[in-house]
N, C-alpha and C positions, 0 to 999 in steps of 0.2 A: 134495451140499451147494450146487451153484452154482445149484439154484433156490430157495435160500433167500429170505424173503420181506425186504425191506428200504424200507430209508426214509431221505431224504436231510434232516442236520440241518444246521441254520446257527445260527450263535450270534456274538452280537455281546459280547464280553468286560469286564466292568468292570475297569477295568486299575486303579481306586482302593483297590481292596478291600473294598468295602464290600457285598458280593455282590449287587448289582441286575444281573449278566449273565442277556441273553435269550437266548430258544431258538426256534427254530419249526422245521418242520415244510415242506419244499417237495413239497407232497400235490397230484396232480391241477392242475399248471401254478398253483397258487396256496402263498403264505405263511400257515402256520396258526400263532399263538404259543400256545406251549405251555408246563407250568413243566417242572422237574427230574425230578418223579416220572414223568409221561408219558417222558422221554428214557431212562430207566432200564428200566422197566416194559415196552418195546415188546417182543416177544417175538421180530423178526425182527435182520436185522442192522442197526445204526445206521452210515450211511455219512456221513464227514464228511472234513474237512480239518484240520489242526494240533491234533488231538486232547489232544496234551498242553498245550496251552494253558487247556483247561478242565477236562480231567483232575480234578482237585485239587476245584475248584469243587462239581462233582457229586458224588464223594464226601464233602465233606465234608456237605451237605445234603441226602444221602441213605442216608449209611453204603455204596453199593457202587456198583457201575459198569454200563455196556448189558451184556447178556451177551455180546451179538459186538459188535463195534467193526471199522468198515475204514477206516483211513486212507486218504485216498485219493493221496499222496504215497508213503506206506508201499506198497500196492499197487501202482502205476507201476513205481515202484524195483525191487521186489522180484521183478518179473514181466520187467524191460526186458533183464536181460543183459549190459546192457550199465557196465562200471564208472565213466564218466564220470557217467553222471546220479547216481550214490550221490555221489559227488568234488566237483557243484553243487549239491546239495542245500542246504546253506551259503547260495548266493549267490543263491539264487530261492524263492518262496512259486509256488503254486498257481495263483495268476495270469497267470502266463508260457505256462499251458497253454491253457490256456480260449478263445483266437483260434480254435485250429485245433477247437476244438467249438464254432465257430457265435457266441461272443463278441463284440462291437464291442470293440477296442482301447478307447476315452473309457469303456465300462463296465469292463471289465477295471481301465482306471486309478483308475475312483471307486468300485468295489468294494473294492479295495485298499488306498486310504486312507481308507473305513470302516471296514474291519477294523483295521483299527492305530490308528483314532479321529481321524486326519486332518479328518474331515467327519462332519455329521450325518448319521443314518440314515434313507434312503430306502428304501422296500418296492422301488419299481417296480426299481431299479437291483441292488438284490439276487436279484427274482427272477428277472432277467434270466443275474443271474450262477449263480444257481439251477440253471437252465435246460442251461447247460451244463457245469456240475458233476454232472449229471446224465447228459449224452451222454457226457460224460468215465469217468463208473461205467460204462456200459456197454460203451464200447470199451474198456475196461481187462478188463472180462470176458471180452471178443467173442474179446479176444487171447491172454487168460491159458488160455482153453479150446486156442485154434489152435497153440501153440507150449506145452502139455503141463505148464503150470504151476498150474492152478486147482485140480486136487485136493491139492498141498502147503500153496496157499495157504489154503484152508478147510480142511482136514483138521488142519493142524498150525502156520501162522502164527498165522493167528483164532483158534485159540485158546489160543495160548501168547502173546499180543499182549493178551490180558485178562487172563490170570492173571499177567501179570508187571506188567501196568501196576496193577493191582488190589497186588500186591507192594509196590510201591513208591511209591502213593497211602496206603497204613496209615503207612507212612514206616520210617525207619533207627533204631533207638537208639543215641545217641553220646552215650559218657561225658567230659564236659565237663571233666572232672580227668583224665583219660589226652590226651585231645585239646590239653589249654594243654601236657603234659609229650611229646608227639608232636610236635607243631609246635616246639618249641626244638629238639628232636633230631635232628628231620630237615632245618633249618636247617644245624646243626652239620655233620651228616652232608654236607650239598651241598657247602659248602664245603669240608669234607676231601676231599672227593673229589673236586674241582673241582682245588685245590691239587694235589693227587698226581698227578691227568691230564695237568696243564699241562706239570708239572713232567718226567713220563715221555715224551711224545707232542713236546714240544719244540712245543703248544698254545697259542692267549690264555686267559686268563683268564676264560671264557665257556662256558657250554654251547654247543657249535658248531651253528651250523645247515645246511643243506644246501650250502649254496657252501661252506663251510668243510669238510666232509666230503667233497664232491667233490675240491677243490682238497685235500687228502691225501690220499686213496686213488689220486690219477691222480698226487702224485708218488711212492708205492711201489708205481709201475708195475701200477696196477689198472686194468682195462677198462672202464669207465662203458657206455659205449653199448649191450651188447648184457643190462647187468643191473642191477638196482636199486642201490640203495646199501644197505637194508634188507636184500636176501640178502646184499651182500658182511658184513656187519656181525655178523648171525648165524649165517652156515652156513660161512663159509670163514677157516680160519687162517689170523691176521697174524702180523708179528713183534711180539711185546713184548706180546703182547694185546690189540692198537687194537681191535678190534672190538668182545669184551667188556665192556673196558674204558669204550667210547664206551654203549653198551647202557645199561650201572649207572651210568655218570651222566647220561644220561637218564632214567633211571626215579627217581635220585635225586631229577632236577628234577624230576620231572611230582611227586611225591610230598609234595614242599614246596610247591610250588601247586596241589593239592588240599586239603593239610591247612590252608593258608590261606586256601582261600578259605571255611573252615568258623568262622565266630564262635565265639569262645570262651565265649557264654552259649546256643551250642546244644547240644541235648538231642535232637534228632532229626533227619532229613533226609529230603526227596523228590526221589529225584533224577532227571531227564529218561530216559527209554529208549530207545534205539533194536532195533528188536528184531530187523533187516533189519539192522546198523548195518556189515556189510562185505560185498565181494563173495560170498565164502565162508557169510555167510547167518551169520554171529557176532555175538551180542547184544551192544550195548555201553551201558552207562553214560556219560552226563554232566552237570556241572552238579549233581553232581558226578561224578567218574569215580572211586569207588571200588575199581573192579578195577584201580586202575593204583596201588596202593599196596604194598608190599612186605611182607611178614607181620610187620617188627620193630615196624610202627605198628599193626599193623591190632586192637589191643587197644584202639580207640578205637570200636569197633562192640560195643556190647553186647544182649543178653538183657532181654527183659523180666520186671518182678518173675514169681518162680515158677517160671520158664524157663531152658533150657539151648541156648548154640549147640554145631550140630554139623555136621560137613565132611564132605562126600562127594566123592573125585575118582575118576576113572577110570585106572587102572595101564597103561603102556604102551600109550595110546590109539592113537596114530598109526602104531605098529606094527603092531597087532592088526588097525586097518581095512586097514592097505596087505597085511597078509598076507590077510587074508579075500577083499578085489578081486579079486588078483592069483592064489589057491591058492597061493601059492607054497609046497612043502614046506620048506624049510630057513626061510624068513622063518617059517613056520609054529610049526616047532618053538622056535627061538630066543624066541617070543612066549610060549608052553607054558610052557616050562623057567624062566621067572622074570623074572628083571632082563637085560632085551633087550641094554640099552648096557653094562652091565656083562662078560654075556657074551661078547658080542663085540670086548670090548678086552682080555679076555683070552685069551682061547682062538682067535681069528680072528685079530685086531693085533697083540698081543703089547704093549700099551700097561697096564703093571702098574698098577692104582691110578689112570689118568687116563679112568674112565668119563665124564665131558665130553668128551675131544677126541672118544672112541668115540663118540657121541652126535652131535657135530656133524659129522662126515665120513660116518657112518650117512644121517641126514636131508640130505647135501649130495650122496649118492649117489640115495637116493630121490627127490628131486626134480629132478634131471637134471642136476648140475653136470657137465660133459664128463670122458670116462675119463681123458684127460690130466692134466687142472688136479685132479682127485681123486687120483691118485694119486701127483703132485708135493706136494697138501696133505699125505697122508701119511706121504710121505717127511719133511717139513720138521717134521712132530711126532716126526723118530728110531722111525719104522714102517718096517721094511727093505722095500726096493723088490718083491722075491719074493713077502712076505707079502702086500702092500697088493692087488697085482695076483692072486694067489687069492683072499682075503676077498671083492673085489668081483666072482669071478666067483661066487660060491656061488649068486646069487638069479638062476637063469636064466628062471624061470620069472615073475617081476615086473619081470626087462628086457624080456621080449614084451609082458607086459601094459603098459609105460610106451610102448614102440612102438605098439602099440595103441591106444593114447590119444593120441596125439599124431598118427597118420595118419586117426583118426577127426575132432578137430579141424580136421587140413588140408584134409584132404576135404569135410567140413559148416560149416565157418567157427562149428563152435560144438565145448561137448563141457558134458556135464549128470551131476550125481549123479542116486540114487535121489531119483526122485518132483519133477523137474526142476531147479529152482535154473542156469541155463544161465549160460554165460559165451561170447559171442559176439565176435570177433575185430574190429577198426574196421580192419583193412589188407588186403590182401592178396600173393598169394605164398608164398613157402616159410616156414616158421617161425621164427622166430627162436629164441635158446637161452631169453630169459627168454618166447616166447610158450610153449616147451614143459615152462619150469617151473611158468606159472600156471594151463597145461590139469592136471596134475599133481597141484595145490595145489588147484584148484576142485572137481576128484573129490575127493582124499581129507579135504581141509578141510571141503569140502559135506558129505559124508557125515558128518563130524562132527558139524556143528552139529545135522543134518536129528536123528544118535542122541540129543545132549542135549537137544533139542528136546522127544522123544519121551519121554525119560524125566522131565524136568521134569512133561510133565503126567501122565504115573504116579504121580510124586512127589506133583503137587497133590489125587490123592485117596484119601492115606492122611488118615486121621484127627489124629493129633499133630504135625502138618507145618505150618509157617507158614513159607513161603519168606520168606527176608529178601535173601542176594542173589546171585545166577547169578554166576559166574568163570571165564567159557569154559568149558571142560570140567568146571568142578565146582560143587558149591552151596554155601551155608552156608543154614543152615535153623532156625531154633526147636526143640526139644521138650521135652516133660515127662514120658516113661516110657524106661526105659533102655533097652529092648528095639528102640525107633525108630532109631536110627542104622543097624542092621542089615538094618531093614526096606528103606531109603535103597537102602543098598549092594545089595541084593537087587535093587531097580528097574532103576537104573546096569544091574548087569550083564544084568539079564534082557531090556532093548530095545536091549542093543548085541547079544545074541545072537542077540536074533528079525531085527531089519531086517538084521544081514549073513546071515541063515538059517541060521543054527548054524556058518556053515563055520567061526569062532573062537568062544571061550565068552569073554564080555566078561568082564573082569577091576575090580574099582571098592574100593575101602578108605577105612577112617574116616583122618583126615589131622587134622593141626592148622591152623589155620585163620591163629593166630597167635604169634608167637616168644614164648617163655615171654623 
């Protein structure tokens, strides 16, 4: 795939609306302008920069998209390993690169306030910048080949980076009478919940932000230094349920300013993609961020006349990869037998009827909370001390394999799923507890994304399938024969079973999408 034949676009953006945006062509050290059709039409790959900037443009005045597309931001990212450049991406364009491939700074600067309309448009000063936006493609090649990333990235970012941008260029359908009665609701809703937290947590009156969260977790005696606030928040029992607690009124908020930031005379949306958009290789939405919405609203996304949505999730994801990595037999079975966290809160914990805490001490063990503060958690859920400390000897054979990964790390200052996605270390020295939970998290989350990746585009070439929109682990999707939701679930489990090689038989079921 990486001698695929390609071609470096540039496009100057009508930011009026009025579609006069140009395109050319940086062919043989010169500018050729070209229209839409040629951008489309080219049969190699179209290599550019801020692709979803013009996204929208080209579909609309051509009905579809390049067939390969490589950002060339997306690519960087997605090849570097390293998590600060995903973390700046925000606060630099394409320009910041361009010095170190041969650039003059004054062009760099006047390329950059042409692209944003700053200044009229000059040829020579483009092609200059051309030029090495071009050495810039090839060292991003040179490298993604040397450090084992080029065949994920053509094999299954390029082309799940077109079928979902192509997804979400058709656009959302939003039902504009569910959307005015979701948005007062979920108004409602923050505030209740805002009120209740204050009120329990002995909180201001605000959704907390990070000095606020710090500054109470470090006075009920929480560690900050050696772990996020996001793990203490998810994976490790508070008293009174601060954690959860803080989670659902976060998600309260993000969910009142998503749904506001959607006009109440809209009928449809296109929203931004990232498809690299975490370390871990997890597609995200924004602008809007409709996976960050909770399933009581999500009755605000509908079907097109004639058409049905339908939900596909994957069952016990993160168990099934951590047992397939690892062989572990017991993780094995418990994955077999059904409902993972179920099982093991009652038959292991002794935790009757509280499949959550079983869940969150499961996944605070798998990703390497220390045996101590695990089995203190434990205890503090009323799990006798006896039990807690057999339960978590059972998976002997996926505490080698978390050893394993973790002196693989120490040793190579990196550590990689199938088919690369690497996460490389900026310090060094001995590990720290949260470096040995994100080597942990980059395997078995990598591995995740790399499955849904893979079955996405399975997914894209059934016949009655119109993706509408990816949800981490699951999709919602269009059809019109009854028979298709099965077909779904069929894909789901049949590419989690091939890329872990049979060692689990992936599990995936029709799900509700939204709260009746």
């Amino acid at each position: 795939m990486t001698d695929l034949s390609w071609r470096l676009l540039l496009f100057m953006k009508d930011f009026t609306g009025r579609g006069a945006d140009c395109f050319y062509w940086f062919h043989d050290e010169r500018l050729i302008e070209i229209d839409v059709q040629e951008v489309v039409k080219f049969s190699g790959a179209v290599v550019c920069h801020d692709f979803w900037m013009i996204r929208d443009a080209l579909f609309d005045k051509t009905g579809t998209l390049p067939e390969r597309i490589i950002d060339l931001d997306e690519f960087r990212i997605s090849i570097s390993g390293k998590p600060g450049d995903r973390i700046a991406r925000e606060k630099y364009d394409v320009t910041t690169a361009l010095e170190q491939h041969g650039a003059d700074p004054k062009i760099c600067a006047a390329y950059r306030q042409m692209f944003n309309k700053g200044v009229s448009f000059e040829p020579e000063v483009v092609a200059k910048a051309a030029a090495a936006l071009e050495k810039m493609y090839l060292s991003l090649l040179e490298h993604a080949i040397s450090v084992g990333e080029a065949e994920r990235f053509f094999t299954i970012e390029v082309p799940v980076y077109r079928l979902l941008q192509s997804a979400m260029t058709a656009g959302i359908v939003i039902d504009s009478r569910q959307l005015s009665e979701m948005r007062s609701e979920s108004e409602h809703d923050y505030f209740m919940c805002l009120k209740d937290y204050s009120a329990k947590h002995d909180m201001p009156l605000e959704t907390p932000n990070r000095s606020a969260l710090e500054e109470k977790l470090r006075s009920e005696a929480f560690e900050l230094d050696d772990v996020s606030i996001e793990y203490l928040l998810e994976y490790v029992p508070h008293d009174r349920d601060f954690g959860s607690d803080t989670l659902a009124l976060q998600e309260a908020d993000a969910a009142r300013r998503v749904l506001s930031s959607l006009t109440l005379s809209t009928t449809g949306t296109r929203p931004v993609l990232d498809v690299f958009g975490s370390r871990t290789s997890r597609i995200h939405l924004r602008n809007p961020n409709l996976q960050n919405i909770p399933k009581k609203y999500r009755k605000i996304i509908a079907a097109h006349e004639a058409a049905e949505l339908g939900y596909v999730d994957f069952d016990q994801y993160e168990v099934g990869i951590m047992a397939a990595l690892s062989e572990d037999s017991e993780l094995m079975k418990l994955y077999a037998a059904g409902d993972m966290y179920g099982l093991f809160a009652t038959e292991h914990l002794g935790l009757l009827g509280n499949r959550k805490a079983a869940k969150q001490l499961f996944l605070s063990y798998a990703y390497g909370m220390s045996r101590k503060a695990l089995i203190d958690a434990a205890v503090s859920l009323s799990v006798e001390r006896h039990r807690a400390k057999a339960a978590f000897s059972l998976f002997e054979r996926y505490e080698s394999w978390k050893k394993s990964i973790w002196a693989d790390f120490q040793a190579n200052d990196c550590v990689a799923t199938l088919l690369g996605n690497h996460y490389r270390r900026e310090r060094r020295g001995p590990l720290t507890g949260k470096e040995q939970r994100s080597a942990i998290s980059q395997v078995v989350q990598g591995t995740a994304s790399l499955i849904f990746k893979k079955a996405l585009l399975d997914v894209g070439h059934l016949d009655d399938v119109i993706i509408v929109l990816p949800m981490h682990d699951a999709l919602l999707f269009e059809y019109r024969s009854a028979d298709t939701p099965n077909k779904v679930v069929a894909v789901f489990e049949n590419a989690m079973t091939t890329i872990l090689d049979g060692r689990v038989k992936g599990k995936a079921s029709v799900g509700a999408f939204a709260s009746e």
